[in-house]
C-alpha positions in Angstrom: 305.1 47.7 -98.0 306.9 48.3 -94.2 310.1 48.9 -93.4 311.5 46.2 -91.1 310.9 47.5 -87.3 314.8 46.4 -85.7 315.9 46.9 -82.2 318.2 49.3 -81.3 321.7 48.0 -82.8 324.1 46.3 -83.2 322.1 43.3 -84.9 322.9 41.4 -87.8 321.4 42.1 -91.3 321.5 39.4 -94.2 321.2 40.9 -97.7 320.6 38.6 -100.3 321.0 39.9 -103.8 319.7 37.7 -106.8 318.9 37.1 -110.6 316.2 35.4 -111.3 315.6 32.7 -114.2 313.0 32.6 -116.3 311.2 29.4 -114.1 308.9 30.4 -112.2 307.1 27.3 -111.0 307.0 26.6 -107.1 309.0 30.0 -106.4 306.3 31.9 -105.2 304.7 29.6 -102.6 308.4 28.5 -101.4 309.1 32.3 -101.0 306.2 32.8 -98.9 307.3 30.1 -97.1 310.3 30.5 -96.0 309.4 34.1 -94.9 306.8 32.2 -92.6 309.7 29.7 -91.3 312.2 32.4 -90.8 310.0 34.3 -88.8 309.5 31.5 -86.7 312.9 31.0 -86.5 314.8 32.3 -82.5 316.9 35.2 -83.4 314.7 36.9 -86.2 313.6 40.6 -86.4 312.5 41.2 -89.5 312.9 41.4 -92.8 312.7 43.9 -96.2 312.6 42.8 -100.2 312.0 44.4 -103.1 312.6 42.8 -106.9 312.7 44.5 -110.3 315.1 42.8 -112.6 317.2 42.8 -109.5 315.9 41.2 -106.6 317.0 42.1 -103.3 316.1 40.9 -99.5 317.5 42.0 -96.5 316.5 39.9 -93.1 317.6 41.1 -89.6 318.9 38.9 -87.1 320.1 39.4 -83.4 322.9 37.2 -84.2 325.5 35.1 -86.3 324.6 31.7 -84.3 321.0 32.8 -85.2 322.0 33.2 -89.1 323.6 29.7 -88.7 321.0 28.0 -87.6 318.5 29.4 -90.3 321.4 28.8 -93.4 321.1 24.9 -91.9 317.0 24.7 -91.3 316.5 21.7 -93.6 313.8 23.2 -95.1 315.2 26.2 -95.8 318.1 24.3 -97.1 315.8 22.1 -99.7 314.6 25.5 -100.9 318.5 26.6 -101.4 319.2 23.9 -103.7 315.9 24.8 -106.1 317.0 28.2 -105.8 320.5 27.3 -107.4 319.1 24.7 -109.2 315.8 26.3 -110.8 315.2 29.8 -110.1 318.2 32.1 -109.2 320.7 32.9 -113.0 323.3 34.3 -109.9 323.1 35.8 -106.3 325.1 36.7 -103.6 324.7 36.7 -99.8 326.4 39.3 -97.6 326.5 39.1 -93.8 326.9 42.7 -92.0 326.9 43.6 -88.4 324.5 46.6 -88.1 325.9 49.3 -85.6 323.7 52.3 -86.3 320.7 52.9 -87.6 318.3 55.8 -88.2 315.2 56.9 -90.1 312.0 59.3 -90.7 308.8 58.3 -90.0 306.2 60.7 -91.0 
């Protein structure tokens, strides 16, 4: 487990809180993929997810046309709809502008 390596701010973060269902088929290999695509994706940085009852995952940006254009990759958008479909009981996405950051490294 790493912690996301971001720029020096401001930069965007996208922190997307969920319950899960009790379905599990096809969640796994879709997870993995779309934190392939995103990285792919212009504007990415990095991301940071941890689940236990709660599931939450944050994904850095450098900025909001960059979120836009991920929200509306078509794939990532098929994999939206099985989430609210299939897999997610509730979530909630929140958009932040990070302007500071700072941390320990040992």
């Amino acid at each position: 487990m790493t912690i996301a390596n971001t720029p020096e701010p401001p930069y965007y973060a996208v922190i997307f809180t969920s319950v899960r269902t009790f379905e599990k088929e096809g969640y796994e290999d879709t997870a993995e993929r779309m934190v392939k695509l995103a990285a792919q994706q212009d504007g990415y940085l990095g991301h940071e997810s941890a689940r236990e009852g709660l599931g939450i995952t944050v994904s850095y940006w450098t900025s909001l046309d960059a979120i836009r254009a991920w929200k509306m990759n078509t794939e990532h958008l098929l994999a939206q709809k099985h989430g609210r479909d299939r897999w997610y009981q509730s979530y909630k996405t929140r958009i932040c502008k990070v302007e500071r950051d700072y941390g320990f490294d040992m």
